[in-house]
C-alpha positions in Angstrom: -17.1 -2.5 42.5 -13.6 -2.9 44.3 -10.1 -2.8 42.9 -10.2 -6.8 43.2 -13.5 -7.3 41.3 -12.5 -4.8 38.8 -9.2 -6.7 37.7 -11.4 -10.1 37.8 -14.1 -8.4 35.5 -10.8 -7.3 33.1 -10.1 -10.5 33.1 -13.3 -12.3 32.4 -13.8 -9.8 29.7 -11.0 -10.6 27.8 -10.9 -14.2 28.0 -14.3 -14.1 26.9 -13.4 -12.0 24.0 -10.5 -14.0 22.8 -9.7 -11.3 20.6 -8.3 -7.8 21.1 -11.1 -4.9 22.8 -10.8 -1.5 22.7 -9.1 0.1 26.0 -12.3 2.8 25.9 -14.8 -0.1 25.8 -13.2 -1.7 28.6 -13.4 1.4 30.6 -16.6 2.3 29.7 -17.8 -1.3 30.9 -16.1 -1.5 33.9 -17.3 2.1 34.9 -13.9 3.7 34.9 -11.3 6.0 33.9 -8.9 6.0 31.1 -6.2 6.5 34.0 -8.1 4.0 36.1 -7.8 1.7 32.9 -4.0 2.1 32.7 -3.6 1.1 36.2 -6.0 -1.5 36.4 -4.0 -3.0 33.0 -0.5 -2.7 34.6 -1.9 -4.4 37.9 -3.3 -7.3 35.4 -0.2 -7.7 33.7 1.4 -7.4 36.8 -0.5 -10.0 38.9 -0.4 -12.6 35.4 3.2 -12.0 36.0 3.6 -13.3 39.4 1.4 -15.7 39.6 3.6 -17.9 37.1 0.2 -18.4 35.1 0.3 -19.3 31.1 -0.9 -16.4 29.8 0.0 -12.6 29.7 -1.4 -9.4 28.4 -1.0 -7.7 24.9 -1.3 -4.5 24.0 -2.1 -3.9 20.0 -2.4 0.2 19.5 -5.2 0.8 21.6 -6.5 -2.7 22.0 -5.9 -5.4 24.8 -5.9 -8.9 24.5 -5.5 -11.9 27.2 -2.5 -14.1 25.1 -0.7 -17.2 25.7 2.4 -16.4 27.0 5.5 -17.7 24.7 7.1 -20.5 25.9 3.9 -22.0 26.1 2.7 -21.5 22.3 4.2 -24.8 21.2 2.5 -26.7 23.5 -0.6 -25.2 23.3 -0.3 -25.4 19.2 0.0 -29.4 19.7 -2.6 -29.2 21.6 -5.3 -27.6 19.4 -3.7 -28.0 16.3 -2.1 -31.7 15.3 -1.8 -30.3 11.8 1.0 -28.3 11.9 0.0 -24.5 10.1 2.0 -24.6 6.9 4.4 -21.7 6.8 4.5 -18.9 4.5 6.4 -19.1 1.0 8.9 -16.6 0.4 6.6 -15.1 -2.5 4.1 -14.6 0.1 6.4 -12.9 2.9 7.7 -11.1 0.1 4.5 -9.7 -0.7 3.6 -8.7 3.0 6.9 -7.1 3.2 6.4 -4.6 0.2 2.4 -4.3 1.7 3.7 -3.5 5.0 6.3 -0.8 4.3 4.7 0.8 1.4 0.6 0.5 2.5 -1.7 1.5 1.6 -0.7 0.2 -1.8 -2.2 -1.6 -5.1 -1.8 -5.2 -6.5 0.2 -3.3 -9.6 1.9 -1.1 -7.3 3.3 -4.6 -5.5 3.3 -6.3 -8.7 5.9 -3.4 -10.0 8.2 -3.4 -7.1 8.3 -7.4 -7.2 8.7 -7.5 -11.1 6.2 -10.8 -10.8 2.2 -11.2 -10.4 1.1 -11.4 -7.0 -2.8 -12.1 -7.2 -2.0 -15.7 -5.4 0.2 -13.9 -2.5 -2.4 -11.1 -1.9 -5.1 -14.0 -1.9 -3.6 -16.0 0.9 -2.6 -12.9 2.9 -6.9 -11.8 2.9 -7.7 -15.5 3.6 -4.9 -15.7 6.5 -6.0 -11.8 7.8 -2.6 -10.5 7.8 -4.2 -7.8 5.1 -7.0 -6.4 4.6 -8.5 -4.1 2.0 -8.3 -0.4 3.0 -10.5 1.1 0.6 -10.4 2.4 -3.5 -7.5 4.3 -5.4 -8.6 7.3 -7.0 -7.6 6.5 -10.3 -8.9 5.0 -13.2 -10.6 1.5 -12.5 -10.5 2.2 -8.6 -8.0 -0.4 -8.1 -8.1 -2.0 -4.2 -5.7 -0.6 -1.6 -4.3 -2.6 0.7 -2.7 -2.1 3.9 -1.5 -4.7 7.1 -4.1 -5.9 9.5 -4.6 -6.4 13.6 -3.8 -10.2 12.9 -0.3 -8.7 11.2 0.8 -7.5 14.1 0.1 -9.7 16.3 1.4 -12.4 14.5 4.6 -10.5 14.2 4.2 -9.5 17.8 4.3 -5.8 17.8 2.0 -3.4 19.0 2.2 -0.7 15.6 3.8 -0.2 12.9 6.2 2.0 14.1 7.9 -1.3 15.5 8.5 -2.6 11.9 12.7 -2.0 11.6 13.7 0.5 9.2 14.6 -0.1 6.0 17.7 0.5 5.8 18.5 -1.7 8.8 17.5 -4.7 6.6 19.7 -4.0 4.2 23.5 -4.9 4.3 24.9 -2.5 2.1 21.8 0.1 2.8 19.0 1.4 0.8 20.9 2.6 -1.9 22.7 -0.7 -2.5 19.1 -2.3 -3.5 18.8 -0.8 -6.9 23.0 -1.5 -7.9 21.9 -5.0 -7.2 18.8 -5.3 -9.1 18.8 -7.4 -12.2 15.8 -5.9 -14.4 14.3 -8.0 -17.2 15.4 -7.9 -20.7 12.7 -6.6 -22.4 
């Protein structure tokens, strides 16, 4: 098979796939190299580029993924979608936000940095696939961990969590300023 057919066979593969493959299944499928696969991606990406098409190439870890590009999401969320995807409530955000930085974690362990249950946010984030269950804790009852999923970060658009800012960048006052601030329950 030819350069051309190659990058058309990368392309039929992942539109067919719709969601993210593995870049070593991909190679192993189009009979190449893991160096041949990092060309053959950039020449994609490239050739999506400049051929002013609507749709554009994501990398998540080692995954790739045919994606709408962005200024075209609104207009392709009208299209399939003519009831608008209700956004998250801060409780929820606030959940994924403590799940993300501090995964793999437990329902407690979010339930004690929140101060408030959070069964109903952990819920919606499994049934939306921005979490998923990572496992057991090794303590008494075995409680579920939970960590951020594939549908996480593509939502948020990054390819790891590495990308996630730090902490301390989110806060105004820094880290430290957090627990000055806090207002703990009389009790």
């Amino acid at each position: 098979m030819e350069n051309r057919e190659k990058l058309a066979a990368l392309e039929a593969v992942l539109f067919a796939a719709g969601d993210p493959l593995p870049l070593d299944v991909l190679g192993e499928a189009l009979g190449i190299s893991d160096q041949e696969m990092t060309v053959l991606t950039a020449a994609l990406q490239e050739e999506l580029e400049q051929s002013h098409r609507g749709l554009t190439l994501v990398q998540v870890g080692d995954k790739l993924q045919l994606a709408t590009k962005p200024a075209f999401g609104g207009i392709v969320e009208d299209a399939l979608s003519p009831i608008r995807r209700k956004s998250l409530s801060a409780a929820v955000l606030e959940t994924l936000t403590v799940i993300a930085y501090r995964q793999p974690v437990t329902r407690a362990e979010v339930e004690d940095i929140r101060g408030v249950r959070s069964e109903y946010a952990i819920r919606t984030l499994l049934q939306l696939g921005l979490i998923r269950e990572m496992g057991r804790k090794d303590t008494l009852g075995r409680p579920s961990l939970y960590g951020t999923s594939e549908e996480f970060l593509r939502a948020f658009g990054i390819a790891s969590l590495d990308e996630l800012p730090q902490m301390g960048r989110l806060l105004p006052d820094g880290p430290d300023a957090v627990q000055e601030k806090m207002v703990l329950p009389e009790g």
